[in-house]
MMTF fields as JSON, N, C-alpha, C and O atoms, coordinates in Angstrom:
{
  "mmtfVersion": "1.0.0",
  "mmtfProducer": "UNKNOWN",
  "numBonds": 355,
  "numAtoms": 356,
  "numGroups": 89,
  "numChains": 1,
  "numModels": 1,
  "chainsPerModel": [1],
  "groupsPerChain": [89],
  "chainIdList": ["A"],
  "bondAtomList": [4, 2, 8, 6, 12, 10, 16, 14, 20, 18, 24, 22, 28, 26, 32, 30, 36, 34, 40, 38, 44, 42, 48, 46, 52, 50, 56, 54, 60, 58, 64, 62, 68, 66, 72, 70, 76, 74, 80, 78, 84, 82, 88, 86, 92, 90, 96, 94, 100, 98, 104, 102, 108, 106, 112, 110, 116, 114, 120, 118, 124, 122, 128, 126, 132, 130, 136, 134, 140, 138, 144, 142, 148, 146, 152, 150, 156, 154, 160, 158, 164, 162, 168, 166, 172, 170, 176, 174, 180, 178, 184, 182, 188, 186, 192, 190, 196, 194, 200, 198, 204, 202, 208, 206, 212, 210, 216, 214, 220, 218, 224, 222, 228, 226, 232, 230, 236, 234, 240, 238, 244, 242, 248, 246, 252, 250, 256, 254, 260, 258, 264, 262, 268, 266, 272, 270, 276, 274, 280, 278, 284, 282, 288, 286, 292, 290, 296, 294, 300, 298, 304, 302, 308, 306, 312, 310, 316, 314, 320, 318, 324, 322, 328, 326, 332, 330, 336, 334, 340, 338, 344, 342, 348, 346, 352, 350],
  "bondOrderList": [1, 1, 1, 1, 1, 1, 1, 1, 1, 1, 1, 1, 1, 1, 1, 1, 1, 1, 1, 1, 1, 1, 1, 1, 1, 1, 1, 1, 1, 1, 1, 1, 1, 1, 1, 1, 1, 1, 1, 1, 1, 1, 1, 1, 1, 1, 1, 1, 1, 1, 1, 1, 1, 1, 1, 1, 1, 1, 1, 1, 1, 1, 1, 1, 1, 1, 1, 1, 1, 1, 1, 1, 1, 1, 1, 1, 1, 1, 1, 1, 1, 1, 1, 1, 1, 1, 1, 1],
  "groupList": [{"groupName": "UNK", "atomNameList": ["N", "CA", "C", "O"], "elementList": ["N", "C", "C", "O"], "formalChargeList": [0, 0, 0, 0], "bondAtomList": [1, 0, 2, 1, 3, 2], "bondOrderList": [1, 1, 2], "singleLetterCode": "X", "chemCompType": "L-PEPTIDE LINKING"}],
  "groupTypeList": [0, 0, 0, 0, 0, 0, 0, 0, 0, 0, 0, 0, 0, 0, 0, 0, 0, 0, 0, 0, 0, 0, 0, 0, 0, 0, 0, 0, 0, 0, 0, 0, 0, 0, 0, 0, 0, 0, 0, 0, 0, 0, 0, 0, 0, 0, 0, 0, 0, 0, 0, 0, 0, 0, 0, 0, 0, 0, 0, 0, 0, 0, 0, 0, 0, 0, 0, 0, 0, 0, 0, 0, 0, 0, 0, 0, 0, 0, 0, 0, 0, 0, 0, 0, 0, 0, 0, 0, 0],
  "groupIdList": [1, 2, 3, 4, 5, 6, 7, 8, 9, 10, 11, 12, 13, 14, 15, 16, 17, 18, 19, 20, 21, 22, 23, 24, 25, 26, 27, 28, 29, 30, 31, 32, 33, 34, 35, 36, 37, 38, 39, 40, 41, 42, 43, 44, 45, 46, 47, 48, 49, 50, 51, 52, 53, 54, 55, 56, 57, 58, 59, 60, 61, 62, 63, 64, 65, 66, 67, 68, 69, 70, 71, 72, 73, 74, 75, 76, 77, 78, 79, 80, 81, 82, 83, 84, 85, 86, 87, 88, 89],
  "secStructList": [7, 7, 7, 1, 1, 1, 1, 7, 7, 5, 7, 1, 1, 1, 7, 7, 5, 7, 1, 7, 7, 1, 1, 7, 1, 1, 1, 7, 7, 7, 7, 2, 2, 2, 2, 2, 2, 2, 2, 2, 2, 2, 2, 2, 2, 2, 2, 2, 2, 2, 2, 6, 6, 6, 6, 7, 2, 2, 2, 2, 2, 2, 2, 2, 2, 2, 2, 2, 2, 2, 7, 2, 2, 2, 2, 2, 2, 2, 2, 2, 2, 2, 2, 2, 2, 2, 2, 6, 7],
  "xCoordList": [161.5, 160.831, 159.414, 158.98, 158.923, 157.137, 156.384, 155.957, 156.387, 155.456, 154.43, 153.92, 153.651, 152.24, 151.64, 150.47, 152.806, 152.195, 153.722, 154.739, 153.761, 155.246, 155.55, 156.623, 154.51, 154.659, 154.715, 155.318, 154.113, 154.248, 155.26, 155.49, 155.911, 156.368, 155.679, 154.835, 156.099, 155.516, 157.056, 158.101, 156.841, 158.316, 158.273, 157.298, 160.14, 159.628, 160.134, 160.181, 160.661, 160.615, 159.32, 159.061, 158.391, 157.362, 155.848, 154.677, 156.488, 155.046, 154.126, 152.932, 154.981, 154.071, 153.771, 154.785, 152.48, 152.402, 153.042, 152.645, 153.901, 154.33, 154.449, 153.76, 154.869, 155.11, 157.031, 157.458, 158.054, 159.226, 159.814, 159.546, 160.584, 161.291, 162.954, 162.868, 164.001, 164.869, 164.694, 165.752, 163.824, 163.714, 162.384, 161.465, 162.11, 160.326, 159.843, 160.722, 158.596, 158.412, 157.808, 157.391, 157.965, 157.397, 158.348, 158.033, 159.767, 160.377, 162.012, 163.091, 161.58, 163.122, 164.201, 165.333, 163.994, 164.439, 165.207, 164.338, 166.232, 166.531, 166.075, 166.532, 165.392, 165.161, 165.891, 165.448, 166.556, 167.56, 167.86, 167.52, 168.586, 169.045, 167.589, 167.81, 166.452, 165.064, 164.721, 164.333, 164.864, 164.571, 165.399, 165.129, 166.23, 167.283, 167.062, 167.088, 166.83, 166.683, 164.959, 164.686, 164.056, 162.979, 162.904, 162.303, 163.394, 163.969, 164.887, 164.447, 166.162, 166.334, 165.486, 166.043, 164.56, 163.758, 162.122, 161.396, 162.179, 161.591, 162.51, 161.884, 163.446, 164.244, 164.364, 164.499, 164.295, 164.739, 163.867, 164.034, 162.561, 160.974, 160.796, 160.419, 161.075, 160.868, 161.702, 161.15, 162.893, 164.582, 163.511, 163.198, 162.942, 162.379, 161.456, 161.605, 160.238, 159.265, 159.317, 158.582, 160.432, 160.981, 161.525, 161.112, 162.805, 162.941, 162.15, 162.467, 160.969, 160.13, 158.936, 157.95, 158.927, 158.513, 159.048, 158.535, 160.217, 161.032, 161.68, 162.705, 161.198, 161.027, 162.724, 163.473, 163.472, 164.659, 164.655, 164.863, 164.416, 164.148, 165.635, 165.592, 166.561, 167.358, 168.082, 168.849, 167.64, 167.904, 166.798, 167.071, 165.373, 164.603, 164.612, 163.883, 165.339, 165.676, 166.064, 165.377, 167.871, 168.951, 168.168, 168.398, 167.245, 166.749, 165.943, 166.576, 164.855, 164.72, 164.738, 164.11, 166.009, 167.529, 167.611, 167.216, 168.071, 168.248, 167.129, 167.384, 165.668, 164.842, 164.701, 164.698, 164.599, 164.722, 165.918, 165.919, 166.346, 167.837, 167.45, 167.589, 166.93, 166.418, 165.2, 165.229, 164.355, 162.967, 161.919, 161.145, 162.204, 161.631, 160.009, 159.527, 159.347, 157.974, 157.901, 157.425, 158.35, 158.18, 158.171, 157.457, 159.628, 159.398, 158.259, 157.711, 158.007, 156.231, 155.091, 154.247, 155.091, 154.084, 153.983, 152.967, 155.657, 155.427, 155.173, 154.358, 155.995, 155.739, 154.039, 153.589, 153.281, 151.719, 150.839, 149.732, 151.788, 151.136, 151.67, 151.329, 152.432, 153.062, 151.704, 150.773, 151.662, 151.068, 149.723, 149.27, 148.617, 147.465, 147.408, 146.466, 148.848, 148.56, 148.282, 147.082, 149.379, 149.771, 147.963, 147.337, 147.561, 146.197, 145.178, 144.237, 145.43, 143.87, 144.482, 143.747, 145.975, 146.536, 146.134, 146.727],
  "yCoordList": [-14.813, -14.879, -14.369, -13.672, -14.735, -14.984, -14.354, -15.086, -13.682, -12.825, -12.61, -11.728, -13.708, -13.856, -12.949, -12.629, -12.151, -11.692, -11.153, -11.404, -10.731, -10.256, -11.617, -12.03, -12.021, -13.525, -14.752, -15.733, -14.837, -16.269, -16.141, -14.949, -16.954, -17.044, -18.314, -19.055, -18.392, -19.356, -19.933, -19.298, -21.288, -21.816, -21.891, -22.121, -21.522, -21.137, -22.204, -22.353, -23.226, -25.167, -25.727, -26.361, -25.245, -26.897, -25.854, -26.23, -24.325, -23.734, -23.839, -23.556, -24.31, -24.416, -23.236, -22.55, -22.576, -21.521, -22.14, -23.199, -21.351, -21.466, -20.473, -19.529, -20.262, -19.515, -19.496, -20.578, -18.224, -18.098, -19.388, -19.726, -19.908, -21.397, -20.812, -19.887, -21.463, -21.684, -23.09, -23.369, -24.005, -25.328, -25.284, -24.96, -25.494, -25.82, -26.883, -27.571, -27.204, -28.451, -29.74, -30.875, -29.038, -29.76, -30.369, -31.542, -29.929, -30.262, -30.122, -30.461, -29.432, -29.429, -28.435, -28.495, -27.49, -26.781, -25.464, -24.904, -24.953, -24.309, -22.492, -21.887, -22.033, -20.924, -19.884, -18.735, -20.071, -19.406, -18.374, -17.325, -18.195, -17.167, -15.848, -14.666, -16.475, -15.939, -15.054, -13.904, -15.598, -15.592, -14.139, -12.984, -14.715, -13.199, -12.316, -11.166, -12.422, -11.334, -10.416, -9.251, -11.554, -10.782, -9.939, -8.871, -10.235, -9.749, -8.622, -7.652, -8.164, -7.175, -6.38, -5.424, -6.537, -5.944, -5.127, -4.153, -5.961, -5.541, -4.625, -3.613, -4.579, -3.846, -2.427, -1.339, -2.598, -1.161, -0.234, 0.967, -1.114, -0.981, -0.253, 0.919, -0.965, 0.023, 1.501, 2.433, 1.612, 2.275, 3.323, 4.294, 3.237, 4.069, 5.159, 6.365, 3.902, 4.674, 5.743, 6.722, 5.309, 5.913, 6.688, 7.625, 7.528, 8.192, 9.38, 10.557, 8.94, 9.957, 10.025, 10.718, 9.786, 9.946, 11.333, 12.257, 10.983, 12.125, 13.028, 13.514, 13.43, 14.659, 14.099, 15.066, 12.795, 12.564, 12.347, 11.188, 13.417, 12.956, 12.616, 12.051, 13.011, 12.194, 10.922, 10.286, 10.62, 9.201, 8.214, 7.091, 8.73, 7.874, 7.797, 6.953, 8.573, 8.364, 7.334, 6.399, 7.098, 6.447, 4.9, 4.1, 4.77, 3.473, 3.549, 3.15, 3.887, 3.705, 3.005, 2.05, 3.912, 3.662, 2.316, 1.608, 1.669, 0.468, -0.797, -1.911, -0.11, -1.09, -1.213, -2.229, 0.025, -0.241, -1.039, -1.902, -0.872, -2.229, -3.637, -4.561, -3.667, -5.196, -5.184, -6.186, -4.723, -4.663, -3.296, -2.832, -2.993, -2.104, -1.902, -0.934, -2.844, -3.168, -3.106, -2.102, -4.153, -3.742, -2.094, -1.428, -2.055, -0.232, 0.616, 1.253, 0.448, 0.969, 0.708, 1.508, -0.283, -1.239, -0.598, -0.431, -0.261, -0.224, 1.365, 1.82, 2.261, 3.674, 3.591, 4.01, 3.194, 3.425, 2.973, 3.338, 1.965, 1.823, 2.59, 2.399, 3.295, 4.646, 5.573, 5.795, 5.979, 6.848, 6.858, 7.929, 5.286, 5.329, 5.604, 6.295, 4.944, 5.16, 6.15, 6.413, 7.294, 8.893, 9.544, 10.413, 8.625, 9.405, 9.111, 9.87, 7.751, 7.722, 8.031, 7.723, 8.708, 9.22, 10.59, 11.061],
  "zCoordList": [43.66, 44.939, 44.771, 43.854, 45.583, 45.235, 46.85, 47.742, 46.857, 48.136, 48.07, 47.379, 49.089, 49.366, 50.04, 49.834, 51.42, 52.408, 53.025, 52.379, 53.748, 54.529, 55.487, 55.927, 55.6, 56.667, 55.716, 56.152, 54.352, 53.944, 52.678, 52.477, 51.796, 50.605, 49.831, 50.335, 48.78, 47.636, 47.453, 47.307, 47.508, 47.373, 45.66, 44.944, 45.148, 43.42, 42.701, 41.48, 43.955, 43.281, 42.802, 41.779, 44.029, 43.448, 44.065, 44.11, 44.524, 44.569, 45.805, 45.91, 46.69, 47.919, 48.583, 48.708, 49.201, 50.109, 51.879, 52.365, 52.474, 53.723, 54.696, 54.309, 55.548, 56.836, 56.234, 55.832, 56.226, 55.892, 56.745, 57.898, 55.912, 56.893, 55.722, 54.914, 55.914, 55.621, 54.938, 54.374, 54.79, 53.754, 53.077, 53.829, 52.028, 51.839, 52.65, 53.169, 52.898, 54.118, 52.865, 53.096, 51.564, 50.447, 49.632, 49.432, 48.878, 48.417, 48.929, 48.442, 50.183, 50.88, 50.165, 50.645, 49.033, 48.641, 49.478, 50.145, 49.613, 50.76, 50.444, 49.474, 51.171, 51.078, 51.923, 51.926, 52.364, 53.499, 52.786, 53.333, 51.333, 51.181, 50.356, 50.096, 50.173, 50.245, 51.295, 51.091, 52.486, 53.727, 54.023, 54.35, 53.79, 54.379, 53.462, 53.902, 52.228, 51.531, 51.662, 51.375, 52.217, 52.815, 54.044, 53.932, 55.139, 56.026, 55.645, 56.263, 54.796, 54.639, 53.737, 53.198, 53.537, 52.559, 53.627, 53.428, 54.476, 55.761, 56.442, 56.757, 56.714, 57.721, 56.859, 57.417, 55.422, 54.509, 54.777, 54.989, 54.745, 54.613, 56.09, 56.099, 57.394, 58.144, 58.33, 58.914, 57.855, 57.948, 57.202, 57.891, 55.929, 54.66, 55.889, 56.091, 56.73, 57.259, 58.342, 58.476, 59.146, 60.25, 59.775, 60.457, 58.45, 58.258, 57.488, 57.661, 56.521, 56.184, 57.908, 57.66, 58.551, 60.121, 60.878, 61.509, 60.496, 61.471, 60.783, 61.261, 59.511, 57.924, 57.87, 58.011, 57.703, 57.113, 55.804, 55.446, 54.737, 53.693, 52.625, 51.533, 53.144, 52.214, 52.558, 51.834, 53.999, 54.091, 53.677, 53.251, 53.835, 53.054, 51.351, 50.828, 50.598, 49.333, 49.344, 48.931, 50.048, 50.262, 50.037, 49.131, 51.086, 51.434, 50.266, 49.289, 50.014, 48.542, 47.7, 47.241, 47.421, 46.309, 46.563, 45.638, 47.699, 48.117, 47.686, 47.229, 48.048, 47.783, 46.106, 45.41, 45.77, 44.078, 43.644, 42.766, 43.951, 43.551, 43.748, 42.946, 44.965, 44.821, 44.161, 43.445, 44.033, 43.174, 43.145, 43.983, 42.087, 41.661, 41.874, 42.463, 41.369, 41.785, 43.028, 43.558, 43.755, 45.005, 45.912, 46.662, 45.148, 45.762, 45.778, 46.677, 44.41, 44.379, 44.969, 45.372, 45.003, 45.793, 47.421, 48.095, 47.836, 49.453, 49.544, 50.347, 48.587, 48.442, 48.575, 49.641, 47.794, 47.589, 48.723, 49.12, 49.152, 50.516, 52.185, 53.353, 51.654, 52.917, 52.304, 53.078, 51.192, 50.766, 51.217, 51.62, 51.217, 51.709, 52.867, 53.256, 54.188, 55.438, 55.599, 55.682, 55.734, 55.605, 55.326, 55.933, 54.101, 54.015, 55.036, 55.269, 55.771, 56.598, 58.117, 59.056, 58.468, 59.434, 59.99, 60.96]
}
């Protein structure tokens, strides 16, 4: 999976940039199960922020834990970007 943006994907058939659909509008490839897996990856993402928010720090591990399972990079990626908010907060 190919993340352009939290709103678009890169279809990883034939490469098209889109808006999240459940089909590519290019090769008809089904992205549904993409789709859902971005969406829970958003929902962890907010679960993570809301709990370091309200000093829950071992449920924001938990979630984490969770996002590192599906991608590691990513985890970092969203950690560093809690980290800049937090700084211009």
């Amino acid at each position: 999976m190919i993340l352009t943006n939290r709103t678009q994907c890169r279809c990883p058939s034939c490469g098209v940039e889109q808006t999240w659909q459940d089909v590519c509008r290019r090769c008809r490839t089904d992205l549904s199960e993409l789709r859902q897996l971005n969406e829970n990856i958003q929902l962890l993402e907010r679960k993570l922020t809301d709990a370091l928010d309200v000093g829950n720090y071992r449920q924001a591990v938990r979630y984490a834990q969770k996002l590192k399972q599906i991608d590691p990079v990513l985890l970092n990626e969203i950690l560093q970007q809690l980290r800049l908010l937090r700084d211009f907060q």
